[in-house]
N, C-alpha and C positions, 0 to 999 in steps of 0.2 A: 139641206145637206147635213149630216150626220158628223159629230166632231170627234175627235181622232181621241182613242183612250190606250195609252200600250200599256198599261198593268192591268187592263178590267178583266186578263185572264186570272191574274195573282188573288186570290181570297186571301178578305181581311178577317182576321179572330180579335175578337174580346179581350180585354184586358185580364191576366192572370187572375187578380183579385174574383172578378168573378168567375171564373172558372174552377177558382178553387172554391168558392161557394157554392158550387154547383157541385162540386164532385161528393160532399156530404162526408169530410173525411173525420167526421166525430168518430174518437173511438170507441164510444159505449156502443156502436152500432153492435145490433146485433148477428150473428151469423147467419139465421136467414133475412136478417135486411140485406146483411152485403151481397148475398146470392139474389136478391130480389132486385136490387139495384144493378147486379150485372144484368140479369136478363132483360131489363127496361133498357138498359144501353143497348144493348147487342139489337134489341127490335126497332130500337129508333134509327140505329145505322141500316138495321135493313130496309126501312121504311127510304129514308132518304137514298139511299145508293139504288131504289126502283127509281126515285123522281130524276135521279140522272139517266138512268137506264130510259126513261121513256124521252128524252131528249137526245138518245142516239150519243151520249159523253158520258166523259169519267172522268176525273180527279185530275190529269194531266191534258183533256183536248181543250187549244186552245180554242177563244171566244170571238178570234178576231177576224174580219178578212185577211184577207193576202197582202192590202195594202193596210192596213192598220184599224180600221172601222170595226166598231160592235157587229155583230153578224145578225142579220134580219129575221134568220132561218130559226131562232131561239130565244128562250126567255135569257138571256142573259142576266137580268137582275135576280129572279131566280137561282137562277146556278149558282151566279157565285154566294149568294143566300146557302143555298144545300153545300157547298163547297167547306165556307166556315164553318159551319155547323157541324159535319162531320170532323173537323180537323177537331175540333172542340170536344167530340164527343167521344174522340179516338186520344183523347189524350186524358179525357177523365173514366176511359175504360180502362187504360193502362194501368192508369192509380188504381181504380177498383180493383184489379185481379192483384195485384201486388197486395192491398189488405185483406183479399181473401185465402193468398197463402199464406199472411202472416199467421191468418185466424187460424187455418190449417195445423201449422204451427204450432198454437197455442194450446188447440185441441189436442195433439198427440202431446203436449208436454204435459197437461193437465192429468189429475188420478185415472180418472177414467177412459184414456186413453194408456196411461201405464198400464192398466188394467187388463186390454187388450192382448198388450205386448206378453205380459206375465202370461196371460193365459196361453197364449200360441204357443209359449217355448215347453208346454205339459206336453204327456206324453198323446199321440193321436192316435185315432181307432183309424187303422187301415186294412183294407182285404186284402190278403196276402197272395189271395189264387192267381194265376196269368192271366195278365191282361187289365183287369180289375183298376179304376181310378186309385190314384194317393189322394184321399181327401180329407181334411183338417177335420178335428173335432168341433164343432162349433162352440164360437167364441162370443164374448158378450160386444154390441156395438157400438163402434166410437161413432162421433157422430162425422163426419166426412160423407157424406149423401152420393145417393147411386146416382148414374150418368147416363144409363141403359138398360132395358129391357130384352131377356131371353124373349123372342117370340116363339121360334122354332128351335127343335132341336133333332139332324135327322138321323134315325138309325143307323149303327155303324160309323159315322163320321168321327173325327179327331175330337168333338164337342163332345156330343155323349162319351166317348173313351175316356175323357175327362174329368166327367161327374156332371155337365153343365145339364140344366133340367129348364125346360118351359117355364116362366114366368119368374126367374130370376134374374133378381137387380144389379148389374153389375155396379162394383165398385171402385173396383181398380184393374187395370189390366195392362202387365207392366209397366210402365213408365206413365200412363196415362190417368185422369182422374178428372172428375166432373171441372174444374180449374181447369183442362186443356182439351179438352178432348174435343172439340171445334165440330160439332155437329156429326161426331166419330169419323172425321177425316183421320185424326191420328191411329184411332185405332187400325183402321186400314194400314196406314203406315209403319204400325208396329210388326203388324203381319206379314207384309212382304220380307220387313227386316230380318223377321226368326223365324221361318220356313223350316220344318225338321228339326225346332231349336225351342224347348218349353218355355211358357210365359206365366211367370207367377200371375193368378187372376182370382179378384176376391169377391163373392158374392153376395149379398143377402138374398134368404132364402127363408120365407116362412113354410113350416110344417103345421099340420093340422092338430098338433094335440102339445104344443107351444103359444104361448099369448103373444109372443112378436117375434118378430125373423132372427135369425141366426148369422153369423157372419162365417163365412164359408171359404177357404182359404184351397187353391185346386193349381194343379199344373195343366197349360193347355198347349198341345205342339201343333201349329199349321202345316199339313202334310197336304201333296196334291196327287199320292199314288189310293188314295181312301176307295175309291169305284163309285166318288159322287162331286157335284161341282162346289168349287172354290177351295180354299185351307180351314175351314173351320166346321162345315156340316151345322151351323144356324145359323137365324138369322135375326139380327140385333134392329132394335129399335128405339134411337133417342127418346129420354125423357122430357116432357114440356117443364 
């Protein structure tokens, strides 16, 4: 007979101590350790949230029968193994993104981030004919790293009216930025938000007779009367 457990649904975490050894919160890290270190979290909660996924649960189904017993149908010691673990690893992703905006931060306070700023507020080469993109002179770039890839760009769309061109990097796009942009779920989000409604979007963008990319500063309005599908006329591809 099997003996009766009523918390074997509850996961148990690790003591703070080491969690916080684990989350690496030295500040000499550097800014691409911190982004290297998000991405190894973000893959290990993926990794685990399939090992629930292949036992038919998640995060809140309970473990137990109906009368109280471990349930035979499942690894239970397992689970609540994957269970901890992500609560552990959802708590030192938290702290990671929090030092990566600090760094964020740190970056735009830094010279070469003022640098940036100074340069934006010069005067910009813009076509004045109808219709024609408003698009930034190109600026020197901070470091804040692209999030996504132009793949396509289709004629006539609100994207080309834009300025946006094939195989540029995005780097900001409204409100969004390599920090949130969640597999560009946000970015979807920002789009439905401003429909007929421009989004400041900033890109790098190498030219052929430049030794590195340029930082590219463009207005883009999601429109859905363009005579092509979706609001934007391309099509965006997360960076690994």
């Amino acid at each position: 007979m099997g003996f009766k457990m009523d918390n074997l649904h509850l996961p148990t975490v690790g003591s703070s101590t080491s969690a916080n050894n684990e989350t690496g919160t030295d500040s000499t890290q550097s800014f691409q350790e911190l982004i290297k270190r998000k991405e190894n979290l973000e893959a290990e909660l993926s990794a685990l949230g399939s090992v629930l996924d292949s036992h038919n649960v998640n995060m809140n189904t309970s473990l137990l029968t109906f009368d109280g017993f471990p349930r035979a149908d499942i690894d239970v010691a397992q689970i609540r193994m994957t269970r901890a673990r992500i609560i552990q690893l959802k708590n030192d992703h938290k702290a990671a993104m929090k030092q990566l905006e600090e760094a964020v931060h740190k970056q735009f306070a830094s010279g070469k981030a003022l640098d940036v700023e100074a340069e934006s507020d010069a005067p910009r080469t813009i076509n004045e004919d109808a219709g024609a993109p408003s698009v930034s002179a190109p600026a020197p770039i901070a470091h804040q790293p692209p999030f996504a890839r132009i793949n396509t760009v289709i004629p006539g769309g609100p994207a080309e009216q834009a300025g946006l061109r094939p195989e540029d990097r995005l780097v900001v796009f409204g409100s969004v930025n390599f920090t949130n942009h969640e597999r560009l779920g946000k970015v979807a989000q920002v789009v439905q938000e401003n429909e007929n409604r421009p989004i400041l979007v900033k890109v790098l963008r190498q030219e052929t007779d430049q030794a590195s990319p340029s930082l590219i500063e463009l207005h883009l309005t999601p429109q859905r009367d363009w005579g092509g599908r979706g609001l934007l006329g391309c099509h965006l591809l997360p960076l690994s």
